[in-house]
Every structure is written in C-alpha cells, then in structure tokens.
N, C-alpha and C positions, 0 to 999 in steps of 0.2 A: 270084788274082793281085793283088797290092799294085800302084795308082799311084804313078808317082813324084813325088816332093813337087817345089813349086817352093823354090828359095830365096828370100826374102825380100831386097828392096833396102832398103840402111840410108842410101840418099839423105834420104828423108823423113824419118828418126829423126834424121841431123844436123842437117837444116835446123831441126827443133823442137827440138834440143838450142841451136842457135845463138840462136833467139829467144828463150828462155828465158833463158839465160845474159845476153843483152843487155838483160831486163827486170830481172834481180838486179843487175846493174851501174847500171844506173840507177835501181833500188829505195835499193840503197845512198846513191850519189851524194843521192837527194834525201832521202834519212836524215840525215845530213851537214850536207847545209843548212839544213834542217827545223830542227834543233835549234839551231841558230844565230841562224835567223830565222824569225817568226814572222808572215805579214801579216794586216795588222787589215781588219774591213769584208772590204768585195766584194773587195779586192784581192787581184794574185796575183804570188808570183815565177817570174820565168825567165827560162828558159837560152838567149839567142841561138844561135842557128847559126852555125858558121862560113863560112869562104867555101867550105872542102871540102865541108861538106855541103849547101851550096846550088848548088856546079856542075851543070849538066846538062847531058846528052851529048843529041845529037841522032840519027837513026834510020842515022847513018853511023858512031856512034862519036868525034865528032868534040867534045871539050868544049868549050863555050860558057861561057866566063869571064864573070860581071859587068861590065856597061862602066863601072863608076863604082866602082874599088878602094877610094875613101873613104868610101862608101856602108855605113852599119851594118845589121845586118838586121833583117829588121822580119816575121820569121817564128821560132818556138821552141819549144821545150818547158818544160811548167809545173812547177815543181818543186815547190809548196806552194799551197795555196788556202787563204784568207780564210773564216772563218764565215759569212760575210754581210753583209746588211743591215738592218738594220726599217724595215718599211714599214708605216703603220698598226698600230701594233703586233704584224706578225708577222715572223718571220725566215726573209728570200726567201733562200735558199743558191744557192750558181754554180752553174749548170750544165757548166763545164769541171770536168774532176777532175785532178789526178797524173799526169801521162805523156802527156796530150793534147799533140799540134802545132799550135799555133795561129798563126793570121797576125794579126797588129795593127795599128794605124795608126800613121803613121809619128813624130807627135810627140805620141803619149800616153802615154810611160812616161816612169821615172823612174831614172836608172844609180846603180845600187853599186857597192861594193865586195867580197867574200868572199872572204877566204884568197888575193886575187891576182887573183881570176875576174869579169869583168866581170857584174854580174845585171840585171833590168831588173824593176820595181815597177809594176806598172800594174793600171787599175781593170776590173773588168770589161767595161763600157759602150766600152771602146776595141779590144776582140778583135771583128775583123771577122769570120772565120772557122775551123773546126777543121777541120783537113787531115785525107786517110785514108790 
C-alpha cells in the first residue's frame, strides 16, 4: 500500500525567490553606479536610506515617524568599496563589502551628486556599525 505524499508549500520558494530578486536589483543598481564612480583609498559609496525605509512600527503596529523631518540619515547601504590603504607598505582592504547596511557618524561623509540620486563619500574610519 502506497503513502500518501504530502504537498509541498511554495511559501518558502517565494520568499527565496523575493530575496534573490532584491539582490539582482541591487546587484544592478550598484553595477550602475560602480562604473560611474569609482572611490579611491579606504573610501566608500552609498546609498542613504530613505525615510520609508527607516520608519519603524512598534509591537502595536503603530509607525513611528522620525521626529526631526530635516534630519538626513546617517544609516545605508554601500554601493562600491575603495581598494584600500598602505599601511607600512601593505594594503589593509575594508572590511565592509557591496550590500552591507551600514550606520555612520553623522558629519563624516561627503554628498554627490549621480544621475539625480543623492550619494554619500565617506572613509572608512567613520562607519560605526554593520547592521544584520
């Protein structure tokens, strides 16, 4: 006598179809910019966050806006890394790579311009932390 099979849920297959898809769109995206711009030394570009993707909801549902609307952010994603440095004659490389979230301090980058897009130039030594 045959068991009957279960079916398979394709929740899981979308959700890795979603993240995927969101890593080729931002693969592109920093393709894009990459070849545009190029940062020298420790330096890195990127991509502020906006305000949407900085709201948070709290355990009610309830979004908690920014209290300070003029307020730039000071959290991003890196869209291109710098070869490095020399240090004694060797060449320390970043530790951030491509696609890392990073938070920085608040008055150590430097704003562009790209195709419209606001970017932000900053050295290594001024990334406080990488978000998970």
């Amino acid at each position: 006598m045959k068991k009957p099979t279960k079916k398979a849920s394709n929740k899981p297959v979308k959700k890795t179809i979603k993240k995927f898809v969101k890593k080729i769109e931002l693969k592109t995206r920093v393709q894009e910019k990459k070849g545009k711009i190029t940062p020298l030394g420790s330096r890195l570009l990127i991509r502020p966050f906006t305000k949407d993707e900085l709201e948070k909801k709290n355990s009610f549902g309830i979004i908690l806006p920014d209290t300070d609307a003029k307020q730039k952010s000071e959290q991003g994603v890196v869209l291109a890394v710098g070869p490095g440095e020399y240090r004694d004659g060797k060449l320390i490389t970043p530790t951030v790579k491509v696609g890392d979230k990073i938070c920085f301090s608040k008055y150590g980058y430097d704003d562009i311009q790209v195709d419209g897009e606001e970017l932000y130039l900053i050295k290594e030594e001024n990334i406080l932390a990488v978000l998970n």
